[in-house]
C-alpha positions in Angstrom: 41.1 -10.3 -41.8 42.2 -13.3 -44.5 39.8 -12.9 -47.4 38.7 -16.3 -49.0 38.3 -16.9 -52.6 34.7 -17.0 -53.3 35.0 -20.8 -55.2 37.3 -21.9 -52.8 34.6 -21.0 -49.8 32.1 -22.6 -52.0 33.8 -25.6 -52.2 34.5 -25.5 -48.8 30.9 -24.0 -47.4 29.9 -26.4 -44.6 32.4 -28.7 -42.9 33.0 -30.2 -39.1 36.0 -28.6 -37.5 37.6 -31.3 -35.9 41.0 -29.5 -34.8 41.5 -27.6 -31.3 40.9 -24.2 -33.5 40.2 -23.9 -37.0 38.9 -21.2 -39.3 35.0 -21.4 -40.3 34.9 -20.6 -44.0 31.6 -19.5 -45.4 30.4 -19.8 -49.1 30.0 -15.6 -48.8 33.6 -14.0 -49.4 32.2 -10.8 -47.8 32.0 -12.2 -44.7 34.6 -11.8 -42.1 35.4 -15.7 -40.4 34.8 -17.1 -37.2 37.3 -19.1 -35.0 36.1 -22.4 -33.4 38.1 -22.8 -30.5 36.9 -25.3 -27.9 38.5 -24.2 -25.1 37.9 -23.7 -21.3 37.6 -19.6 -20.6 38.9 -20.4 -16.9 36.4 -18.4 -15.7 33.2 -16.2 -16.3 34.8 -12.8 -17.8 31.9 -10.9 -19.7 32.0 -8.6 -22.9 31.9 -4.9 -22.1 30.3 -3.1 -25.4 29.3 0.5 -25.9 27.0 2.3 -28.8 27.0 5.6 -30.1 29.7 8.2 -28.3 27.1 10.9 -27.3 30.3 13.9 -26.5 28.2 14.3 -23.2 28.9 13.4 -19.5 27.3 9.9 -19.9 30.0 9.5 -22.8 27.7 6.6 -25.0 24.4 6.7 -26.0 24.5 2.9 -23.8 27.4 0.9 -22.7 28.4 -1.5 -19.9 28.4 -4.8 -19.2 26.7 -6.6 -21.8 27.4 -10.8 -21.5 23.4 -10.8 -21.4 22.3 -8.4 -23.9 20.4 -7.6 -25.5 16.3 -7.8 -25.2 15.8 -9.0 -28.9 18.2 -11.7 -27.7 16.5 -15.1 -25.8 16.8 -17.3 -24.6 20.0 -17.1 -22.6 19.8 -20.0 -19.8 17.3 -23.3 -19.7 17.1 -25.7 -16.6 16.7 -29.1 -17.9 15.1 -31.0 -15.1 16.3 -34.3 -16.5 19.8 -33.8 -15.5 19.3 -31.0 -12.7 21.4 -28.7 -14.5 20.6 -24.6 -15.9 22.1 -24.3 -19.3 23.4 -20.8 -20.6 25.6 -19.3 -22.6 26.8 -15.2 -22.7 29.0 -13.2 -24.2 32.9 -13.4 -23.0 35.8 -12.1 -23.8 39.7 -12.0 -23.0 41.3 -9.8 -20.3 41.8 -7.1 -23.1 38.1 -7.5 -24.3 39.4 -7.5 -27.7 37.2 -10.0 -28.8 33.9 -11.6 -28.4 33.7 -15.7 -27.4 30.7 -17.6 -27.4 30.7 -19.2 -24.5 28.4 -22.0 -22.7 28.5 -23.2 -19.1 25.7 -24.5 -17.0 24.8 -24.6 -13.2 24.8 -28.0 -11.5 22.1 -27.7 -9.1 23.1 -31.1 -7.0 26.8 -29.5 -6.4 25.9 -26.3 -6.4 28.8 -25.5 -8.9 29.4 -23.4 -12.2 30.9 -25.3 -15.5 34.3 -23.4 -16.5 32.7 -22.4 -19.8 34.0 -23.5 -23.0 34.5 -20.9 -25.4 32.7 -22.4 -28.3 34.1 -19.8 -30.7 35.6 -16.5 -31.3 33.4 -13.9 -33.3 35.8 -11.8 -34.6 34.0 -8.6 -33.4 33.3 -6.6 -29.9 29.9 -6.2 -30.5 27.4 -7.4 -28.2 24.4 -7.6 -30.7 26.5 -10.6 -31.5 26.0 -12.5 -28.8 25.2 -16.2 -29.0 21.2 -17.6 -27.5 21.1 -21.5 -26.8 18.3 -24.6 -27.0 18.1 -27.6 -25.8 16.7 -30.4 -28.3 14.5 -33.4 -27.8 17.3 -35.8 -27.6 19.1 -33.2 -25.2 22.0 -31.8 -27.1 22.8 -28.4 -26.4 22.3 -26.3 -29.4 24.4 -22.5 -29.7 22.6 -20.1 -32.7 25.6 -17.1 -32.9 23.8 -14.0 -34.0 24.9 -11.6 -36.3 24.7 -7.7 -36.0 23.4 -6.9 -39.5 25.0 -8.9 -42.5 28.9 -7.2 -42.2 29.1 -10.5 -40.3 28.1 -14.4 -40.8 25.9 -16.6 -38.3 26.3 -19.9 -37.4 24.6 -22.5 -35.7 26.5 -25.4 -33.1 25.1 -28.4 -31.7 26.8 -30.3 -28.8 28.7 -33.5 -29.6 26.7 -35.6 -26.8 23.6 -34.9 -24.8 23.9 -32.4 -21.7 27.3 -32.1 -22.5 28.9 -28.8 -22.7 32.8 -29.9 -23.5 32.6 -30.2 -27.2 30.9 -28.6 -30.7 30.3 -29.2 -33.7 29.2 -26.2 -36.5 26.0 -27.5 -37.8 25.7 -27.2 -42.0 22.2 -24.9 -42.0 20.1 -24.3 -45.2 17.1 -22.5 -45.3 14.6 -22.2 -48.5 14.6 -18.7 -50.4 12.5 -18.3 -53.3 12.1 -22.5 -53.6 15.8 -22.9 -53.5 17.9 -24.3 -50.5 21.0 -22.0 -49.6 23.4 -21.7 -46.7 21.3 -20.1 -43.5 24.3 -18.1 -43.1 23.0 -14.5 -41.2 20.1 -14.2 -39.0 20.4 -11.1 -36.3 18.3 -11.1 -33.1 17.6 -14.3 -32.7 15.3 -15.9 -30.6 14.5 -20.0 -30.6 13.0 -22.3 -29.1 12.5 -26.6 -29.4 8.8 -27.3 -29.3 8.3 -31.0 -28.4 7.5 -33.2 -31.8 7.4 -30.3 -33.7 11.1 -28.9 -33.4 12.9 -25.8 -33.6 10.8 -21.9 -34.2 13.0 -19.1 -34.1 11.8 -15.5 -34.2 14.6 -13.5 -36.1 15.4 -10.2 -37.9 16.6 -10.3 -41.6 17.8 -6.6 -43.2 16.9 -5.6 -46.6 18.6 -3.6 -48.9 17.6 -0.4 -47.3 18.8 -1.4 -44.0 14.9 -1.7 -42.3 15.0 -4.2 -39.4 12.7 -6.8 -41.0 10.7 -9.0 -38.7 9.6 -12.5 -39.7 10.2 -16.3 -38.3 11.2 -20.1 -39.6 10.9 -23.6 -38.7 13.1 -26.4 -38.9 12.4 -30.4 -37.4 16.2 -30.9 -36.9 17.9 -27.6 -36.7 20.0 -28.5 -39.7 17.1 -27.9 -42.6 14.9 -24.9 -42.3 11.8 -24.1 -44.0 11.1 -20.5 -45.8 11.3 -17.4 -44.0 8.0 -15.5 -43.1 7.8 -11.8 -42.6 5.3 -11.1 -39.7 5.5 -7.7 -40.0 7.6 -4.7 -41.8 5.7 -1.2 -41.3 8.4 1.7 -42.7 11.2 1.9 -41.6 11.2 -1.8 -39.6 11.0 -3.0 -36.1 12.5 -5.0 -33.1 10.6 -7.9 -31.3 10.9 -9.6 -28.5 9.0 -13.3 -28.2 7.9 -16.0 -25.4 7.1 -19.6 -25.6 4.6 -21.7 -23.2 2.9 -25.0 -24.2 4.0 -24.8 -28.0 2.1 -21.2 -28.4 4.0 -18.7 -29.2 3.9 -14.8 -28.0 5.7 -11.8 -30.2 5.7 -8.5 -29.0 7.3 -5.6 -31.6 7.4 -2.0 -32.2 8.1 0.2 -35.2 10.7 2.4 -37.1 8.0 5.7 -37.8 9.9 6.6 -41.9 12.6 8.8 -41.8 13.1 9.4 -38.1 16.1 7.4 -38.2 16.6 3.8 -35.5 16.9 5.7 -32.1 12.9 6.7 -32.4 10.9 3.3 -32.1 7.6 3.6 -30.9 4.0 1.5 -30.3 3.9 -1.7 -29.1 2.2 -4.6 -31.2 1.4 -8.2 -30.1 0.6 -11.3 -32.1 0.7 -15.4 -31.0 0.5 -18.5 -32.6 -0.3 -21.7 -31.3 0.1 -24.3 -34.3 3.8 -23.6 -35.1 3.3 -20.3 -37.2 0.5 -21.6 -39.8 -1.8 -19.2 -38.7 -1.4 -16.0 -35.9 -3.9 -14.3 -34.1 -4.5 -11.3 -31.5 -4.4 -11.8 -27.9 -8.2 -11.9 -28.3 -8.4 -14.7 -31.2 -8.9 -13.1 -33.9 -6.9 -14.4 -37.2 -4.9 -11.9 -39.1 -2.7 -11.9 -42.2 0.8 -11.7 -42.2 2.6 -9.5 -42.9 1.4 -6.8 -41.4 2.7 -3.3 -43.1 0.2 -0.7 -41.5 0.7 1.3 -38.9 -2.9 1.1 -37.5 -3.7 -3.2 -37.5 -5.3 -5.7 -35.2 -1.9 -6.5 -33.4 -1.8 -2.5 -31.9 -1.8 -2.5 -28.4 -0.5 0.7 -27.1 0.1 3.5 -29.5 2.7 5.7 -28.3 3.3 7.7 -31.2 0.5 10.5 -30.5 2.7 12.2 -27.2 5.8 11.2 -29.2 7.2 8.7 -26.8 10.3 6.1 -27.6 9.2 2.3 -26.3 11.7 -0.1 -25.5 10.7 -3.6 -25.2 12.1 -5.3 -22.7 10.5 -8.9 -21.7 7.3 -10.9 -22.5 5.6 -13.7 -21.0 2.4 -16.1 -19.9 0.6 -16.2 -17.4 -0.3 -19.6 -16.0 -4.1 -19.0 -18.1 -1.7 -18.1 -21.1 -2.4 -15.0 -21.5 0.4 -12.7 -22.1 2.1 -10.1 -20.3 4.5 -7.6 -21.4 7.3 -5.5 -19.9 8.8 -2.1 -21.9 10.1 1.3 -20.7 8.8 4.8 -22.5 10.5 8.1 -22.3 10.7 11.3 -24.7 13.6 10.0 -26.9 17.1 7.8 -26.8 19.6 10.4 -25.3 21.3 9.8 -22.1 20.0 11.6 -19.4 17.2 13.5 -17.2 16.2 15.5 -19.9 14.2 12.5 -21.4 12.9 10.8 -18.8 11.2 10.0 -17.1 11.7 6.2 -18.0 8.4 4.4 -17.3 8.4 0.6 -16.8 4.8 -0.3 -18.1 3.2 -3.8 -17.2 0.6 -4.6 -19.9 -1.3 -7.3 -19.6 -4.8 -9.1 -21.5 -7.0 -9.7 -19.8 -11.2 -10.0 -20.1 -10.6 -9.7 -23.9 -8.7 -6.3 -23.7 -5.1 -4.6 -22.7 -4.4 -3.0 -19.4 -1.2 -0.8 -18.7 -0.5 -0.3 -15.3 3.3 1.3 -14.3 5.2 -0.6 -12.1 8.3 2.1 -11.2 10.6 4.8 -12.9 14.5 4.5 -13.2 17.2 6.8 -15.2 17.8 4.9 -18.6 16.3 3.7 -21.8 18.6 0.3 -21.7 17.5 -0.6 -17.7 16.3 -4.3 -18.7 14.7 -6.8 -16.6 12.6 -10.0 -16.6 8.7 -11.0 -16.0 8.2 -13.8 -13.6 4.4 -15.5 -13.1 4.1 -16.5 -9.6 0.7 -18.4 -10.3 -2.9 -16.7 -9.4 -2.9 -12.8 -9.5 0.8 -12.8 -8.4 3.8 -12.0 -10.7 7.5 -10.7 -10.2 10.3 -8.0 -12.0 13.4 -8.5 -11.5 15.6 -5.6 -12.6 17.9 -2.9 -12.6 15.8 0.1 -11.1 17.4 1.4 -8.5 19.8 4.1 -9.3 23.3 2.9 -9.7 27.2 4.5 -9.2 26.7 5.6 -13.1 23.3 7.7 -13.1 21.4 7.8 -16.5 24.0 4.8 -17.9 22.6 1.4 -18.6 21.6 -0.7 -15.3 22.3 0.0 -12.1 21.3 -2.0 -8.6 19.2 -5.0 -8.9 15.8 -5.1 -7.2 12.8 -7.4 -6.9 9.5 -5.9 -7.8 6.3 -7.7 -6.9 2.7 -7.3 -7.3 -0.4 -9.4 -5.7 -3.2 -8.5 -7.8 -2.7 -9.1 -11.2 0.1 -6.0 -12.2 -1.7 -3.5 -11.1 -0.2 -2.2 -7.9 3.9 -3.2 -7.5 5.9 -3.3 -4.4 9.7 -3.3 -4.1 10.1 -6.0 -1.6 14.0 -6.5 -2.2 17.0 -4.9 -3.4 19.1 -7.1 -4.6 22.6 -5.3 -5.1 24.0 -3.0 -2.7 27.1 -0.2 -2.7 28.4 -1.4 -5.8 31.1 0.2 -8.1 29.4 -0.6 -11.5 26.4 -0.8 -13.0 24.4 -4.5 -13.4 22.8 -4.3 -16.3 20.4 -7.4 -18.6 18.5 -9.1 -16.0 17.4 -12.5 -18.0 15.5 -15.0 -16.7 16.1 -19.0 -17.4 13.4 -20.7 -19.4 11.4 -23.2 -16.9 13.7 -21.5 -14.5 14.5 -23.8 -11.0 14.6 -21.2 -7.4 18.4 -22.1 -7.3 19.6 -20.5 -10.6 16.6 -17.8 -11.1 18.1 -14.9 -12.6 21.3 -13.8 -14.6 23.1 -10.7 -15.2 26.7 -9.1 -15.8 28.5 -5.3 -14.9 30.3 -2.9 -16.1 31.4 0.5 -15.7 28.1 2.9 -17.4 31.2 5.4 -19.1 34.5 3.4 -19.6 35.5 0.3 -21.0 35.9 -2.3 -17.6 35.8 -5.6 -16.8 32.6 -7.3 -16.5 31.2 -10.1 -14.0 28.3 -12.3 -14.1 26.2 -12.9 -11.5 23.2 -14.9 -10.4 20.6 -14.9 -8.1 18.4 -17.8 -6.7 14.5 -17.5 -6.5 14.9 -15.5 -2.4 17.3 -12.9 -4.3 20.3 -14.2 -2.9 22.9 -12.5 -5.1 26.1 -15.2 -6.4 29.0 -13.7 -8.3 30.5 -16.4 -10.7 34.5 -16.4 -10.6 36.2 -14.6 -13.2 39.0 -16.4 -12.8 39.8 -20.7 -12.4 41.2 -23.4 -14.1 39.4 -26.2 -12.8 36.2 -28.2 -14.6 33.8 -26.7 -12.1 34.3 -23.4 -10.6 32.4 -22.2 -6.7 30.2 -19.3 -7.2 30.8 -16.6 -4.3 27.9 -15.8 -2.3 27.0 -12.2 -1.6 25.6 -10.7 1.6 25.0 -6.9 2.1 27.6 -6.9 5.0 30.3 -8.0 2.4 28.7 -6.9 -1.1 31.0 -3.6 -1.5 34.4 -5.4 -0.9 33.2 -8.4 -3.0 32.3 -6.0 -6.2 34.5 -5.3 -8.9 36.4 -2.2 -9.0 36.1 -0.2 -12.4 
């Protein structure tokens, strides 16, 4: 990788890339650069990514297909009523998967047709934490926040050239204030944002110190270009990951903890914490204020504690119900290995209501990394969507797609649809659209659970009807194929 003189990057820190594919050069000589590309992908080809080679039958620790991954990331698709069109953006690749694009598409919902996606940039890097989130502003210009995996590698923030327009980028010059000075907002890992009307942009984020702790904490910016300070909401040993949810400008973060010196597979507990005046003051589920950050183990925001039978929890979505109160979605088990040995894996609804939190389990399935998505139906009614049912890669990340439902508030949950059927690789990340429309309601990729593969991306509209988007075409808007169970096993891709 080119190195860059550290005066010449500062001379050169911020600049609009005008050129089909140019180098971004940041002011930090450490970092590796990124390569804007603007580009159609002719078609929807997903990064495969793995993590941690266990020496075992299940080869990795997790792998697969990860265009939607992971948790901490969100969001990944918005519907924008205005112009009937689902927003997202995942991470692609080239037919080697030797790379990482960001890419962005959308769904047109009047045509019924997928956006060839333009590969916004190339991340230099095959790993998944990396993988870009989008917003949609005020004015309607299509913002892309690529995340970083640590500080090895920079961040960078692109807004769209015109409003709902997908076709062109431009790399917008960040700064954010540390210690009362304004510097480059150059690395920000986990990112989750979102564009609160007349207030602007909060993003939920992790920033690593010097001892490599997983630092939680948030920022605000009007514009996207100037951000305010950094806040730590919470840092308890060894660090955390969060996961976050948005509804009427308040603000939902869910987060667990690093317990000191049992190294980043053990994460355990599960905290909660909301705002509702853009991060000036946060509060319990039940209203009362507290002060950030928190650094205890034992504080207001505990909701489950998981650390006294020594289970792992793995956060894997949070939302509101149509009251606002908020409803959380994680999987426990003994520890991180692959396998049968620690399982089981326990999805766990948690919900407040009546001033206090209720678990209730909704199913098992065979891996820490099975993800899927919350979905408030209105009243007492809400929906999973997710990976639960066993796939052709047992105890591997994902596996066949079902629709999970319960009737009376989370307590009782029926599998009322299985949404994949007979296929040859696992479908892993199960993400739901923000203000998601019934024609564009869920979306996931494959992959193969113990070898590198190629990965598709799917969709599935609000009945479960299941959409594979083409990997290959070369046109400005691409048909997704439609998936029935009579043709679903010749349709799949073959590892």
């Amino acid at each position: 990788m080119r190195t860059i003189p550290f005066l010449l990057c500062h001379c050169m820190a911020f600049f609009t890339l005008a050129t089909a594919q140019q180098k971004t050069v940041h002011p930090d000589a450490r970092y590796a650069e990124a390569v804007y590309i603007h580009r159609k992908a002719d078609g929807f080809k997903g990064i495969w990514y793995m993590n941690q080679p266990s020496n075992d039958e299940y080869v990795y620790k997790y792998s697969g297909g990860m265009a939607t991954y992971p948790a901490n990331h969100r969001p990944f698709a918005i519907y924008s009523d205005k112009v009937k069109k689902t927003f997202f953006c995942f991470g692609g690749t080239d037919e080697q998967n030797s790379t990482l694009f960001h890419n962005v598409s959308y769904f047109d919902h009047r045509s019924g047709m997928l956006a060839n996606p333009t590969v916004v940039l190339d991340k230099q890097t095959t790993d998944a934490h990396d993988n870009p989130v989008i917003s949609i502003d005020g004015k309607g210009y299509i913002w892309i926040f690529s995340t970083s995996h640590g500080t090895s590698r920079p961040s960078y923030i692109s807004r769209s050239v015109k409003r709902y327009d997908i076709e062109r980028f431009e790399q917008v010059p960040a700064t954010e204030v540390v210690n009362g000075e304004r510097v480059p907002f150059s690395n920000f890992s986990y990112f989750q944002v979102y564009y609160v009307k007349k207030k602007g942009f909060i993003a939920l984020f992790t920033k690593y110190n010097k001892s490599g702790h997983r630092v939680i904490g948030f920022n605000t910016s009007k514009d996207g270009k100037s951000w305010n300070e950094w806040q730590v909401i919470a840092h308890i040993e060894d660090g955390h990951y969060q996961i976050s949810a948005e509804r009427d400008g308040k603000i939902g973060v869910a987060f667990d903890y690093h317990p000191k010196g049992k190294g980043l597979n053990y994460r355990t507990n599960l905290y909660y914490l909301e705002t509702a005046d853009f991060g000036k003051t946060w509060t319990t589920a039940a209203g009362s204020e507290v002060v950030l950050p928190l650094t205890t183990i034992e504080n207001p925001a505990l909701v489950h504690d998981y650390s006294v039978p020594h289970w792992n929890s793995y956060l894997l979505d949070i939302n509101f119900d149509e009251k606002g109160h908020p409803v959380i979605l994680t999987v426990t088990s003994k520890g991180y290995e692959a396998g049968p040995e620690k399982g089981p894996r326990q999805w766990t609804f948690s919900k407040h209501e009546n001033g206090q939190w209720k678990a209730y389990p909704v199913t098992v399935s065979d891996s820490n990394y099975d993800m899927g998505s919350i979905y408030p139906l209105g009243g007492k009614r809400f929906q999973i969507i997710g990976p639960t049912v066993d796939g052709p890669q047992a105890f591997n990340p994902g596996g066949e797609i079902a629709m999970w439902q319960s009737e009376d508030g989370g307590q009782r949950w029926k599998l009322v649809k299985q949404l994949t059927h007979h296929s040859s690789m696992n479908h892993t990340y199960v993400r739901r659209p923000r203000q998601a429309s019934p024609a564009f309601y869920a979306i996931w990729a494959d992959g193969h659970g113990r070898k590198p593969s190629i990965s598709y991306l799917y969709f599935s509209d609000e009945q479960g009807n299941v959409f594979r988007m083409p990997r290959e075409g070369s046109g400005s808007l691409l048909l997704p194929e439609r998936l029935t169970d009579s043709t679903f096993s010749q349709a799949v891709s073959q590892p």
